[in-house]
C-alpha positions in Angstrom: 9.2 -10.6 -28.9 7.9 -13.0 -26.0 7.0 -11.0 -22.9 9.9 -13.0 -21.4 12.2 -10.3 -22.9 10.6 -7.2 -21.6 12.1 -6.2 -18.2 10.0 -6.5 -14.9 9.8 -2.7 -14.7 7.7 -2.6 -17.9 5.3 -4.9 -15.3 5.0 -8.0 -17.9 6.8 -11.0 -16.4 7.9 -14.6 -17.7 3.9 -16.6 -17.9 5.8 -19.4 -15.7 7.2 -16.9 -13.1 4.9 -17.1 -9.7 5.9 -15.3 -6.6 8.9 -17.0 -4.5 7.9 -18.2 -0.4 9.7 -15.1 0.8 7.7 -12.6 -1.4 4.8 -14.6 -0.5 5.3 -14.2 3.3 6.3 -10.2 2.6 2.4 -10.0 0.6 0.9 -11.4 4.1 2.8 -9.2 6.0 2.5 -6.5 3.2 -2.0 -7.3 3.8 -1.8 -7.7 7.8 0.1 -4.1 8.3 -2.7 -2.5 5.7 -5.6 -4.2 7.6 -3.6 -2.7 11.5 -3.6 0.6 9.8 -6.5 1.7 8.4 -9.6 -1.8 9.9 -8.0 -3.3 12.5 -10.6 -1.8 14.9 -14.8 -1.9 14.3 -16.2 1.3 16.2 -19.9 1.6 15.1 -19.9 -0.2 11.9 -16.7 2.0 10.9 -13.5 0.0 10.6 -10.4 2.3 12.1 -6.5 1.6 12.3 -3.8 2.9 13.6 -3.1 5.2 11.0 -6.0 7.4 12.3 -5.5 6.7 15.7 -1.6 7.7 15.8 -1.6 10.8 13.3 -4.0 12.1 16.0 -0.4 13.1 17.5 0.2 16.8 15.8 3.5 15.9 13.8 5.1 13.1 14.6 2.3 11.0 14.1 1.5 11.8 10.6 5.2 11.1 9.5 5.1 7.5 11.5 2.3 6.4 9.8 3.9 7.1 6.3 7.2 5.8 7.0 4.9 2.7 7.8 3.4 3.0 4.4 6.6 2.6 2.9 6.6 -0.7 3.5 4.4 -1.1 0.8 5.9 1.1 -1.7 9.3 -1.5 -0.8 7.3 -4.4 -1.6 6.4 -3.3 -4.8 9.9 -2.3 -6.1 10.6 -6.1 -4.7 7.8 -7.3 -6.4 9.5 -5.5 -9.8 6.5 -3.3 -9.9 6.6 -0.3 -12.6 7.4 3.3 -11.4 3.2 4.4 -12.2 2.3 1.8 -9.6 5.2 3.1 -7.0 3.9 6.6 -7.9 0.4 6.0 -7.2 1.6 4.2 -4.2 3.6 7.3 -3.1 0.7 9.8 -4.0 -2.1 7.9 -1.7 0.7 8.5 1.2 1.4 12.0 0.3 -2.5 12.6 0.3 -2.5 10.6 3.4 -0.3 13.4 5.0 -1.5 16.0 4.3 -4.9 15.6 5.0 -3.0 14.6 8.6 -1.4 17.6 8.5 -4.7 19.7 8.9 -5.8 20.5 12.4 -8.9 18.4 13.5 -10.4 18.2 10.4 -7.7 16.4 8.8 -7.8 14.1 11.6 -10.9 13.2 10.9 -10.7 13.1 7.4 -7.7 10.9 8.3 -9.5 7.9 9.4 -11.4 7.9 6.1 -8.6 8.0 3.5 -7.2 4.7 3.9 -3.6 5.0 1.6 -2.5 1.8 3.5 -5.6 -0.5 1.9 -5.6 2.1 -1.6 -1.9 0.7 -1.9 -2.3 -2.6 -0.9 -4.8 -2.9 -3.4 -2.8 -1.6 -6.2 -0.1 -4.5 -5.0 -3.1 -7.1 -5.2 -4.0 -5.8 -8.7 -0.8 -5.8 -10.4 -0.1 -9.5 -9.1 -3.8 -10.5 -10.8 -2.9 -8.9 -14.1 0.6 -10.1 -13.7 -0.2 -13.8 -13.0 -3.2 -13.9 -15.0 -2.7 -17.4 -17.2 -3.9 -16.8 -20.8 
């Protein structure tokens, strides 16, 4: 069998497939709403986002941040990403939560667990792997 007949949710694609402009543009988008998140802001050497900074709201904040993380997760399924990498995906932001859910503590635990970068990372490794010329 040529990896051209195994289905994109096994994650092994066509060798001449490469990403169309539109999933292109939704990987920038995919990288600049990681880097708002979780670095957008330096405060001593530390690099902060909005995911800390909103989830500092008791409730709401925590569930805005991961309903921004699903952005991610929908990129992926676009992307034709396997259901370990959307599980991964959907366990950094379930972590992510959590920890939020935590008085104080888990707000400041919450700026150091960066789900929004963890995911974007797994996005940025598949593609490698994926479009890896042999």
């Amino acid at each position: 069998m040529t990896s051209a007949t195994y289905t994109q949710r096994m994650e092994i694609l066509d060798p001449e497939e490469v990403l169309t402009p539109e999933q292109e543009q939704a990987l920038q988008q995919a990288r600049a709403l990681a880097r708002l998140m979780d670095d957008q802001f330096s405060i001593g050497g530390f690099g902060i986002g909005l995911d800390g900074i909103i989830g500092l709201i008791p409730g709401v904040g925590d569930l805005f941040t991961s309903a921004m993380g699903m952005y991610h997760i929908s990129l992926a399924e676009k992307l034709g990403m396997g259901w370990g990498t959307k599980a991964q995906m959907m366990a950094n932001l379930g972590v992510d939560f959590v920890i939020g859910l935590v008085p104080l503590l888990g707000d400041f635990l919450d700026f150091g667990f960066k789900s929004h970068r963890k995911n974007m990372r797994l996005i940025e490794k598949k593609l490698e792997k994926r479009f890896r010329r042999v």
